[in-house]
Residue frames relative to the residue before (quaternion, step in Angstrom):
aa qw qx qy qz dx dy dz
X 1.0000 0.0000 0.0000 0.0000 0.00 0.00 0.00
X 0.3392 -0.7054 0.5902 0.1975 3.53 -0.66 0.89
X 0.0750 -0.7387 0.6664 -0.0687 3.47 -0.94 1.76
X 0.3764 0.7115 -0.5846 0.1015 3.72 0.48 0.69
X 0.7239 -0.5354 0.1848 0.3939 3.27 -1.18 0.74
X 0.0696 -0.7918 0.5803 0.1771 3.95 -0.22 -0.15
X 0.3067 -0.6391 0.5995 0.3716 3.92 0.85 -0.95
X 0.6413 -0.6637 0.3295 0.1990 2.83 -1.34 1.39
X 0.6909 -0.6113 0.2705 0.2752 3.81 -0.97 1.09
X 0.5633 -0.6390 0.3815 0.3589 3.83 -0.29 1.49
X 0.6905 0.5060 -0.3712 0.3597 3.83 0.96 -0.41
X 0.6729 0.6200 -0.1299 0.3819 3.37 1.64 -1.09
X 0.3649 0.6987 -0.3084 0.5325 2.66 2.08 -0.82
X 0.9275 0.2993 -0.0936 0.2033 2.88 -0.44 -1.60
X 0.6113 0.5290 -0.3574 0.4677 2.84 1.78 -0.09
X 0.5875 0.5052 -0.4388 0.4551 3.38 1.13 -0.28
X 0.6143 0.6524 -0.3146 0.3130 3.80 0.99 -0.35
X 0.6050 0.4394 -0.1979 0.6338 3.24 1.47 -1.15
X 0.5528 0.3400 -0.5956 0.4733 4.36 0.73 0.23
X 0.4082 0.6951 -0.4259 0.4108 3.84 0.72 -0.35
X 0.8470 0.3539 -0.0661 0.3911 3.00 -0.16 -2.10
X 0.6037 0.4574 -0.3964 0.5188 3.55 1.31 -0.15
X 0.6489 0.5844 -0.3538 0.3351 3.43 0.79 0.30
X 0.4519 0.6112 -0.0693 0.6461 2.87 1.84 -1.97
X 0.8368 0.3524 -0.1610 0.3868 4.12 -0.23 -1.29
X 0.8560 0.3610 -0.0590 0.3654 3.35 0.73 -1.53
X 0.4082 -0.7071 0.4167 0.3996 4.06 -0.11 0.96
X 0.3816 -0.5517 0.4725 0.5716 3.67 -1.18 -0.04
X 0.4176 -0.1091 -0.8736 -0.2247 0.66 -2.93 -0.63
X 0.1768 -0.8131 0.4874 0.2646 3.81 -0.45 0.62
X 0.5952 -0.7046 0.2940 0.2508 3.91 0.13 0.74
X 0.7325 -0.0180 0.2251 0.6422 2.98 1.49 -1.44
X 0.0691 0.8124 -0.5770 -0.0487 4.06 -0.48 1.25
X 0.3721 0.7252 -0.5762 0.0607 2.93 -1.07 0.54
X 0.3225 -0.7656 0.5546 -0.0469 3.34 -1.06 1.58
X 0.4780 0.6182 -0.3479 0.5180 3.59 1.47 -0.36
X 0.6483 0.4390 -0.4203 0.4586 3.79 0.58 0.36
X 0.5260 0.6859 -0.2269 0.4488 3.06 1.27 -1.50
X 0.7249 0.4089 -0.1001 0.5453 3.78 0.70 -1.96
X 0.6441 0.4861 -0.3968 0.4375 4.09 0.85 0.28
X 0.5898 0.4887 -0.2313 0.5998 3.39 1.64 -1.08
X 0.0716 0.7535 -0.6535 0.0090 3.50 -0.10 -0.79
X 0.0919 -0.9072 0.4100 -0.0223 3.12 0.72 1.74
X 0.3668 -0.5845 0.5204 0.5030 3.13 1.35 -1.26
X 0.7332 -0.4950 0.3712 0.2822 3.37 -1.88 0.96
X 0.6966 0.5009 -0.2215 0.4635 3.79 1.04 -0.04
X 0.3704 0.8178 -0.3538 0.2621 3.16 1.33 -0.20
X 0.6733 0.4937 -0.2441 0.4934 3.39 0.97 -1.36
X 0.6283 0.5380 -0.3788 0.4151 3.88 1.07 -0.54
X 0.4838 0.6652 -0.4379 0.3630 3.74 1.28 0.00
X 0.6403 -0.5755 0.3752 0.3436 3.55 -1.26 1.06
X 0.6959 0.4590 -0.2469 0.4940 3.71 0.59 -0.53
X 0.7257 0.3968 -0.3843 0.4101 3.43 1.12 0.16
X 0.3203 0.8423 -0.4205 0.1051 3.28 1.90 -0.16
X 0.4672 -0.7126 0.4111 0.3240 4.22 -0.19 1.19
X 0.8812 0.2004 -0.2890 0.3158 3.30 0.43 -0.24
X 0.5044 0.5226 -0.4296 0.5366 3.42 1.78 0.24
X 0.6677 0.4882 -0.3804 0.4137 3.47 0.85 0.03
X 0.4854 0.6491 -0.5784 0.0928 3.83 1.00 -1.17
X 0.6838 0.5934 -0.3585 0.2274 3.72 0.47 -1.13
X 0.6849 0.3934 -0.2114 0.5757 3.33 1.08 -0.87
X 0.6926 0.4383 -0.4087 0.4014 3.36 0.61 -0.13
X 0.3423 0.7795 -0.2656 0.4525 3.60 2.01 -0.45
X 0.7670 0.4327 0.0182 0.4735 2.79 1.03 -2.06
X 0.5619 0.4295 -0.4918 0.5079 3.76 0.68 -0.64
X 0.6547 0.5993 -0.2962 0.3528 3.76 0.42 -1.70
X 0.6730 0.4240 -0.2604 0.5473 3.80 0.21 -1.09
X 0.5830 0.4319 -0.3771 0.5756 3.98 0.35 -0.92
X 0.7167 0.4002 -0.3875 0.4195 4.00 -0.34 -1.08
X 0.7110 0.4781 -0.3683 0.3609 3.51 0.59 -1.46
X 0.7074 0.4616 -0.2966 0.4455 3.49 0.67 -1.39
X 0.6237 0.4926 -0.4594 0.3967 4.07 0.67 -0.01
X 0.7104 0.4068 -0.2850 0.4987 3.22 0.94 -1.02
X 0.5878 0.4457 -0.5337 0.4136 3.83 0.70 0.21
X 0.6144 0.5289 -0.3767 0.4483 3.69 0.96 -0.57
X 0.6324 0.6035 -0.3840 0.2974 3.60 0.92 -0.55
X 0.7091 0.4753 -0.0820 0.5143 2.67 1.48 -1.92
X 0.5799 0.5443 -0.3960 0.4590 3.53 1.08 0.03
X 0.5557 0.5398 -0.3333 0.5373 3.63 1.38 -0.82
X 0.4447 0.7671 -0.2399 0.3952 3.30 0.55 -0.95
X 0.7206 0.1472 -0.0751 0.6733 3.46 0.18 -1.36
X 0.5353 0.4068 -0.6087 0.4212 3.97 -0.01 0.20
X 0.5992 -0.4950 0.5430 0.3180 3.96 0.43 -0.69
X 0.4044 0.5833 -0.5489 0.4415 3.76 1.47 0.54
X 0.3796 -0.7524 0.5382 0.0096 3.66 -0.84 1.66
X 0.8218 0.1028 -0.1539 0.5388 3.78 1.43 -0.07
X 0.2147 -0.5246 0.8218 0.0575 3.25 -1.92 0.92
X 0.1195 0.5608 -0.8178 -0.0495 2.62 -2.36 1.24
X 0.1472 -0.7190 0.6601 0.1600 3.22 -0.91 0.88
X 0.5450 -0.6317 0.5234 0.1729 3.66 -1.67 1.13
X 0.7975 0.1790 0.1087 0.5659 3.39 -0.62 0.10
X 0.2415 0.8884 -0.3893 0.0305 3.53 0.75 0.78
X 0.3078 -0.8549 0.4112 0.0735 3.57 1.53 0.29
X 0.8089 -0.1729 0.3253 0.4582 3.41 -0.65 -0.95
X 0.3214 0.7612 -0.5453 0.1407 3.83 0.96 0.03
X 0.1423 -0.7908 0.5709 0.1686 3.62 -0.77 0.28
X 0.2177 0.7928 -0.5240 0.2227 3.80 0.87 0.48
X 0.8270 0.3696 -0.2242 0.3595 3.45 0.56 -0.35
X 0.6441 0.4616 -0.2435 0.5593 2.69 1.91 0.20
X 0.6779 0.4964 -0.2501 0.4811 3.38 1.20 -0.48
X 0.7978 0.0904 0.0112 0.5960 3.56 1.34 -0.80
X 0.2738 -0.8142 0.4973 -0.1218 3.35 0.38 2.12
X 0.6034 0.6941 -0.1281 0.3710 2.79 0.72 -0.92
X 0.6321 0.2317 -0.0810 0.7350 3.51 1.00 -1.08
X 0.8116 0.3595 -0.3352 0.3158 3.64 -0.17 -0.82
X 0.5789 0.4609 -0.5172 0.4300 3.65 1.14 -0.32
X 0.4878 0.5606 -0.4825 0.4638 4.24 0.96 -0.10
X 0.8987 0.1921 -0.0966 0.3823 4.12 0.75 -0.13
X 0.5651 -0.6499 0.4063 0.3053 3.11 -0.69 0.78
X 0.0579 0.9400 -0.3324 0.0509 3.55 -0.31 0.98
X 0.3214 -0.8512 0.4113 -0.0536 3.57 0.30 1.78
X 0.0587 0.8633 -0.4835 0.1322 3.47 -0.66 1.14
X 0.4249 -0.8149 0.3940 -0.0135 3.31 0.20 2.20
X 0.2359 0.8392 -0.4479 0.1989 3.59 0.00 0.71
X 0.5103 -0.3314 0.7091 0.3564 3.68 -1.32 0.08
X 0.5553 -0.6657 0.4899 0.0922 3.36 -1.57 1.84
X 0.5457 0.6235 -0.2484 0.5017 3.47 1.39 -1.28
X 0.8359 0.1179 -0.1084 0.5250 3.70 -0.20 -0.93
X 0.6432 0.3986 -0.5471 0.3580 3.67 0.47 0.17
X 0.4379 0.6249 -0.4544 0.4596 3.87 1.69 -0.37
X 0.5279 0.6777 -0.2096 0.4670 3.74 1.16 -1.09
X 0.7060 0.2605 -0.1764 0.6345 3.85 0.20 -1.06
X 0.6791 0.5282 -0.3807 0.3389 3.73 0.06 -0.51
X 0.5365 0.4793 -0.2258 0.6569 3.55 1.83 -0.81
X 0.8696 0.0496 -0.2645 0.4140 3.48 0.31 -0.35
X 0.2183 0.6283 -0.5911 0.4563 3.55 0.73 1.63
X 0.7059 0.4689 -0.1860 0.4972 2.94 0.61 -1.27
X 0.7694 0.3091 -0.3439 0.4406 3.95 0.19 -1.02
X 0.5318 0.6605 -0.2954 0.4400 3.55 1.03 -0.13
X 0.6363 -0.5899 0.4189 0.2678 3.66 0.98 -1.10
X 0.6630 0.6230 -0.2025 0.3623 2.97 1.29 -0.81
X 0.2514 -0.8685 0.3869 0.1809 3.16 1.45 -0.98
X 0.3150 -0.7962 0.4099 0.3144 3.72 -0.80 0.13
X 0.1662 -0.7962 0.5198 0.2615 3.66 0.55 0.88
X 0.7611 -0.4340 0.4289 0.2199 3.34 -1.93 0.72
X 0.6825 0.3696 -0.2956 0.5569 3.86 1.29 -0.53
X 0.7184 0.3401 -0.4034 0.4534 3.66 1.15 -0.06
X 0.2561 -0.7604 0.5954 0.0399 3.46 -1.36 1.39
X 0.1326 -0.8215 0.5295 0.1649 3.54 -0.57 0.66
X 0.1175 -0.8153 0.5634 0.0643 3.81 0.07 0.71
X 0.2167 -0.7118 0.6623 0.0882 3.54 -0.66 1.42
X 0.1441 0.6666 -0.7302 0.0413 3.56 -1.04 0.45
X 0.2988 -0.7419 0.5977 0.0550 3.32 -1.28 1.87
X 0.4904 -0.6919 0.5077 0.1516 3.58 -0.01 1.60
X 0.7207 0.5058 -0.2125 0.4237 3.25 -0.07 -1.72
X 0.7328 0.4707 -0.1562 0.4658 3.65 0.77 -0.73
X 0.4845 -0.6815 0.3716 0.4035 3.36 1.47 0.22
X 0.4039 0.7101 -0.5246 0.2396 4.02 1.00 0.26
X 0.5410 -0.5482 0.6265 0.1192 3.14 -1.76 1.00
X 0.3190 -0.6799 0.6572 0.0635 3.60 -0.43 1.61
X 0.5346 0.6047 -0.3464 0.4781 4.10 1.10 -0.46
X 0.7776 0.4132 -0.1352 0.4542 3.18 0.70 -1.41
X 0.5046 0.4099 -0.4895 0.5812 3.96 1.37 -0.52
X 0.7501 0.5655 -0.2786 0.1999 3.48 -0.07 -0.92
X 0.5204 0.5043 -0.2712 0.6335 3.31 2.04 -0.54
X 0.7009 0.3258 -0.3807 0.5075 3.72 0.63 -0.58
X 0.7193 0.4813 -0.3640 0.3442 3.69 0.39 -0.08
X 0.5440 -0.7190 0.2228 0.3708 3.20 1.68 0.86
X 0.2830 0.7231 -0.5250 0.3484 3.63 0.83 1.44
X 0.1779 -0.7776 0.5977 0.0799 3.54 -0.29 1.33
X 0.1768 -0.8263 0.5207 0.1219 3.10 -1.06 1.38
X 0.3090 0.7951 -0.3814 0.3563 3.14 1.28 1.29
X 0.6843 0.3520 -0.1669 0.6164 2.80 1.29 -1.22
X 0.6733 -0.4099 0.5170 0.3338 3.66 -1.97 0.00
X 0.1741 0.7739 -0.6085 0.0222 3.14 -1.56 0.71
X 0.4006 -0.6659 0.6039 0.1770 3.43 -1.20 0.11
X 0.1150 0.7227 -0.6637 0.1549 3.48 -0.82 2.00
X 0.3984 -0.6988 0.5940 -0.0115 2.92 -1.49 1.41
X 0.1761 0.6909 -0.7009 0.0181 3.55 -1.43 0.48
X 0.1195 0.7671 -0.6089 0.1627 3.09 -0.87 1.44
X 0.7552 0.1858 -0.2961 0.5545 3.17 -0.84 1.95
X 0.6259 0.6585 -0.3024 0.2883 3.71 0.92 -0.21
X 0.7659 0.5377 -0.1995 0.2908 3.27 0.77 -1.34
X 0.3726 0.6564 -0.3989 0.5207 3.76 1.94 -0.10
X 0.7186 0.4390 -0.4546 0.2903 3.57 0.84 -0.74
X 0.7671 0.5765 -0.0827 0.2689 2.82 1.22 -1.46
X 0.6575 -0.4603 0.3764 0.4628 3.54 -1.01 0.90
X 0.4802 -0.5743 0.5825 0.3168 3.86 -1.29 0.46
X 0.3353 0.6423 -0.4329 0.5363 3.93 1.50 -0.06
X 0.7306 0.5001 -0.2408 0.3977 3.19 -0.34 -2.43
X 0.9173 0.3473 -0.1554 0.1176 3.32 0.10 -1.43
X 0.5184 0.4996 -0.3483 0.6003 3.04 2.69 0.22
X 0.6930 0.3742 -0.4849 0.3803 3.21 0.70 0.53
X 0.4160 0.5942 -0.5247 0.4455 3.58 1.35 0.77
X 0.4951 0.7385 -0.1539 0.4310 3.31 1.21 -0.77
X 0.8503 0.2896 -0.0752 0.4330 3.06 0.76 -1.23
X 0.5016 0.6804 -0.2489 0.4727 2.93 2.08 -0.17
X 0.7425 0.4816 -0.1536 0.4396 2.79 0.84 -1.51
X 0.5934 0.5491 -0.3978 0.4338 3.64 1.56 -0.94
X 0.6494 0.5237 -0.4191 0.3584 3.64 0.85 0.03
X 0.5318 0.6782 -0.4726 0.1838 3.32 1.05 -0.38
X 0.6837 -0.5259 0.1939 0.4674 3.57 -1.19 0.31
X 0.7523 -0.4616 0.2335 0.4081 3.86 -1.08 0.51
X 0.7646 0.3512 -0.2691 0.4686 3.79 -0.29 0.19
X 0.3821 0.7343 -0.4066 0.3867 3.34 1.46 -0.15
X 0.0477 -0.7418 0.6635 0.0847 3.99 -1.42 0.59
X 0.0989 -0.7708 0.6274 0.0495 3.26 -1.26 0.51
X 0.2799 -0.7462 0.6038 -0.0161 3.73 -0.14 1.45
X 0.1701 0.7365 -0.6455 0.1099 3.82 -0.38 0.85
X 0.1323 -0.7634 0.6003 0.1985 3.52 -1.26 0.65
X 0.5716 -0.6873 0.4469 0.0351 3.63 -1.69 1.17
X 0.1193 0.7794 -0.5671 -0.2380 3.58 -0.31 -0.58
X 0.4870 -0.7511 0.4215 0.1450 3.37 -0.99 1.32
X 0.5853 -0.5584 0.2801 0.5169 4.03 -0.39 0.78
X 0.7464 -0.4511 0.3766 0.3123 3.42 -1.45 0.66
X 0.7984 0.3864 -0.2575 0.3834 3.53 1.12 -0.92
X 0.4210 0.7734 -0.3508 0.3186 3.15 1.50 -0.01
X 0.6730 0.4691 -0.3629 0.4420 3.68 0.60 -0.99
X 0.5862 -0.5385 0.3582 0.4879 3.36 -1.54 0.11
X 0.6534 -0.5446 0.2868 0.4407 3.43 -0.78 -0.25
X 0.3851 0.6691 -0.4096 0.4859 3.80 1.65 -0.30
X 0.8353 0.1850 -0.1128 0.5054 3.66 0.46 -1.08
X 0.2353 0.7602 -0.5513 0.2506 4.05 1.41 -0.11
X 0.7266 0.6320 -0.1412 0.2294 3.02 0.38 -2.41
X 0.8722 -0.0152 -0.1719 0.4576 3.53 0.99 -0.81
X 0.2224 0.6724 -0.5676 0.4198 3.05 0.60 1.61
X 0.7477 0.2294 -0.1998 0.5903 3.07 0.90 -1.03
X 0.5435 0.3219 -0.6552 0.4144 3.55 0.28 0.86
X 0.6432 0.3433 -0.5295 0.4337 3.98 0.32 0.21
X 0.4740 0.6294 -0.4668 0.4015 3.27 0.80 0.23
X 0.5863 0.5586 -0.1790 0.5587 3.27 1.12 -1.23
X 0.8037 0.4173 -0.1965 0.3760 3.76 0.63 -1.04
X 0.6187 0.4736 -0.3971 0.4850 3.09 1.94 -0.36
X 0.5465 0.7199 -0.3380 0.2626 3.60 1.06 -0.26
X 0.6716 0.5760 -0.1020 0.4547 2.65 1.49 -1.79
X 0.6126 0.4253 -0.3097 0.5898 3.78 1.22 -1.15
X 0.7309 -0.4976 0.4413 0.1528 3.84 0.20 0.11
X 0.8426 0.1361 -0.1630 0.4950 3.03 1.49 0.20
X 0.4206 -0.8282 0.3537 0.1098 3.29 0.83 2.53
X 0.2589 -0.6755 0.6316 0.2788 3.47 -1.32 0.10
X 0.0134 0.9123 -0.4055 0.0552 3.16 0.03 1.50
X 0.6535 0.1895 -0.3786 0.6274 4.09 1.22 1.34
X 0.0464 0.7751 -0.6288 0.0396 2.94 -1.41 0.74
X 0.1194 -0.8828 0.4539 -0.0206 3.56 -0.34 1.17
X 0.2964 -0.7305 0.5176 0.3326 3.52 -0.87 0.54
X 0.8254 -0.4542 0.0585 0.3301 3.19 -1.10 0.04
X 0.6270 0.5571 -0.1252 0.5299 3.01 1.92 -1.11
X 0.3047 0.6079 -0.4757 0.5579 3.24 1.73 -0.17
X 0.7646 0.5411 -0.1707 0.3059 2.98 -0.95 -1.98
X 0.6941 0.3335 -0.2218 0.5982 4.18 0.59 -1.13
X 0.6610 0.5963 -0.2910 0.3505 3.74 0.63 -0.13
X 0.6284 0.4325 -0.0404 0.6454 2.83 1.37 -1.06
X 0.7090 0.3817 -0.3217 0.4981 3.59 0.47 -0.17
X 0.5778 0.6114 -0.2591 0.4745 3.66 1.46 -0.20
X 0.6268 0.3672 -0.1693 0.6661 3.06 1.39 -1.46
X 0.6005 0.2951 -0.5459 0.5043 4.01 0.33 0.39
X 0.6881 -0.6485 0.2782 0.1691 3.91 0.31 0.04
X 0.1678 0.7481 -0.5580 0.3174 3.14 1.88 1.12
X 0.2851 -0.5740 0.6841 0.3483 3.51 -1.11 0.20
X 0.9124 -0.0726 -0.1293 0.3814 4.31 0.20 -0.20
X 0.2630 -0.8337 0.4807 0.0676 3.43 -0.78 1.57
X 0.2742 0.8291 -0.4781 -0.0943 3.36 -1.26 0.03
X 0.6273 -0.6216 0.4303 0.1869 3.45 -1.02 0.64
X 0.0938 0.7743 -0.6012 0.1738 3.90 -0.21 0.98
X 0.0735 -0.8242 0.5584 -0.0591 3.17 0.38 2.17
X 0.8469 -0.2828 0.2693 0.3608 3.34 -1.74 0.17
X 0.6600 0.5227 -0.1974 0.5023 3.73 0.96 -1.28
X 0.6966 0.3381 -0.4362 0.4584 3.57 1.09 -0.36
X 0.5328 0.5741 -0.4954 0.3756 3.61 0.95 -0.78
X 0.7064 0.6134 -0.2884 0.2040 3.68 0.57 -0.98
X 0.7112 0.4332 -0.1193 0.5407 2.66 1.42 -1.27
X 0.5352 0.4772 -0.4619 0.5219 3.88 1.46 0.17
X 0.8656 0.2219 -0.0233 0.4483 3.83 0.33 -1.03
X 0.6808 0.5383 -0.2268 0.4420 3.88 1.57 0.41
X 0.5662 0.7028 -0.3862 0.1905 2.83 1.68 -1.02
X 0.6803 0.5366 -0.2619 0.4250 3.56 0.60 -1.22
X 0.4709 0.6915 -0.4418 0.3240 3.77 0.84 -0.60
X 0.0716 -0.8796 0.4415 0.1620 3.64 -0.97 0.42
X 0.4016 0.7030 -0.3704 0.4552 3.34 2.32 0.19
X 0.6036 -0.5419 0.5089 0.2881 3.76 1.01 -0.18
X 0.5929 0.5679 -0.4145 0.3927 4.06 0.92 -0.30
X 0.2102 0.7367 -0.6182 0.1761 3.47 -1.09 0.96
X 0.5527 -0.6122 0.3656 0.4314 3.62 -0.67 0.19
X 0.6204 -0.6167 0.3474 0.3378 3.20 -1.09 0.28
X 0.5424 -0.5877 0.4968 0.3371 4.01 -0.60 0.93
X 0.9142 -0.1806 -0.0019 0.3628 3.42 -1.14 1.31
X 0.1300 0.7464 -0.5525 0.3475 3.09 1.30 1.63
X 0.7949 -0.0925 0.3163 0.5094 2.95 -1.00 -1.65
X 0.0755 -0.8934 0.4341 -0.0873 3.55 -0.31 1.24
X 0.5964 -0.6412 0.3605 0.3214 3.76 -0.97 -0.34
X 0.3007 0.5840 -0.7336 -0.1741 3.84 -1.23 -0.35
X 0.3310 -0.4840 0.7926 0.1671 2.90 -1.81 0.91
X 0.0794 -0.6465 0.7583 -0.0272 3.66 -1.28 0.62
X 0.1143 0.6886 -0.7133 -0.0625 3.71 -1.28 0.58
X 0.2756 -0.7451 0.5428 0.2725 3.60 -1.68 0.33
């Protein structure tokens, strides 16, 4: 498998910038910190002056990146204390869990699904940085493009699908074919009982109100243009239907309004994700 370096996907990037910039931009209670993305990029002292970081054309998506990180990493850390013994996180990009919260993650085995190119990339700067690659974190390159089986890295990187675990995908499924993404589903419904899988959605373009409509579909527009389309979108009843008929035994739906009201309420700047944007299913087997 070719693991040369490539640098870390323009989407990860930027999402790891805008958890930054919600620190740096946004007053507390801060929802979500993390500087451990920021300290892999080393963008440089101009960074924040880039169109895509513009503070107030971003709050929503930055609303949205925050609330999506915060709510995974409570579900992790909430597995966790039940005695689940693994995390895999899909599409892991920039995640900084294993660096920000040792603590919990050295208690689990933790598996991180990436593109060979930029996960060869973070692994070089883990290391020049300090952080290092502890012995419980596995990084599992799987070259997509090449027809690989993210199943099959994940079995050789010593994931027992015997035991229970807790797998995350945030931000992914918009890329993927509405195929691609019932047969994650169905994968994942097989894992071993007690197991959760926390996947986020993005609801049709016409769905938001119209206050927040406008820029969705310009990142819609921006994912097209950069070459990589959002190409499913499910409503909610979609989304629980399909995870049933892949063979969870218990779905649910953890829309935008609930994130807000768990991790906004107290806020007084007005920032929250956008209503029937990008949303949850929690799925367990």
């Amino acid at each position: 498998m070719n693991t040369e370096e490539s640098g870390p996907e323009s989407t990860a990037a930027r999402v790891a910038l805008w958890r930054a910039l919600h620190v740096q931009a946004d007053p507390p209670p801060h929802v979500f910190t993390d500087d451990v993305g920021l300290a892999l990029l080393a963008p440089g002292d101009g960074w924040r002056s880039r169109d895509d970081m513009a503070p107030q054309f971003t709050r929503p998506f930055r609303a949205s990146i925050v609330a999506r990180a915060r709510f995974t990493e409570d579900l992790v850390v909430e597995q966790a204390g039940r005695g689940v013994g693994q995390y895999v996180i899909l599409g892991a990009g920039l995640d900084s869990f294993a660096q920000r919260r040792p603590e919990i993650a050295s208690r689990l085995q933790v598996f991180e699904i990436d593109r060979p190119g930029p996960q060869a990339w973070k692994r070089r700067r883990l290391v020049e940085l300090g952080f290092g690659v502890p012995d419980w974190l596995h990084f599992v390159p799987v070259d997509f493009e090449r027809g690989a089986s993210w199943w099959d890295g994940l079995a050789a990187a010593g994931f027992d699908a015997g035991k229970p675990a807790v797998v995350v995908s945030t931000g992914v499924s918009m890329y993927l074919t509405r195929d691609a993404n019932m047969a994650t589903l169905r994968r994942l419904a097989a894992l071993a009982p007690g197991s959760t899988f926390a996947m986020t959605f993005l609801l049709p373009l016409d769905k938001p109100a119209p206050a927040d409509r406008k820029e969705l579909q310009q990142a819609d527009e921006g994912a097209r243009a950069s070459g990589t389309p959002f190409l499913s979108f499910f409503t909610p009843a979609e989304i629980l239907a399909r995870a049933r008929e892949a063979g969870f035994g218990d779905v649910r739906h953890v829309s935008a309004v609930d994130l807000t009201r768990r991790y906004f309420a107290d806020r007084t700047d007005g920032l929250h994700p956008p209503a029937n944007g990008e949303e949850f299913l929690v799925a367990t087997t």
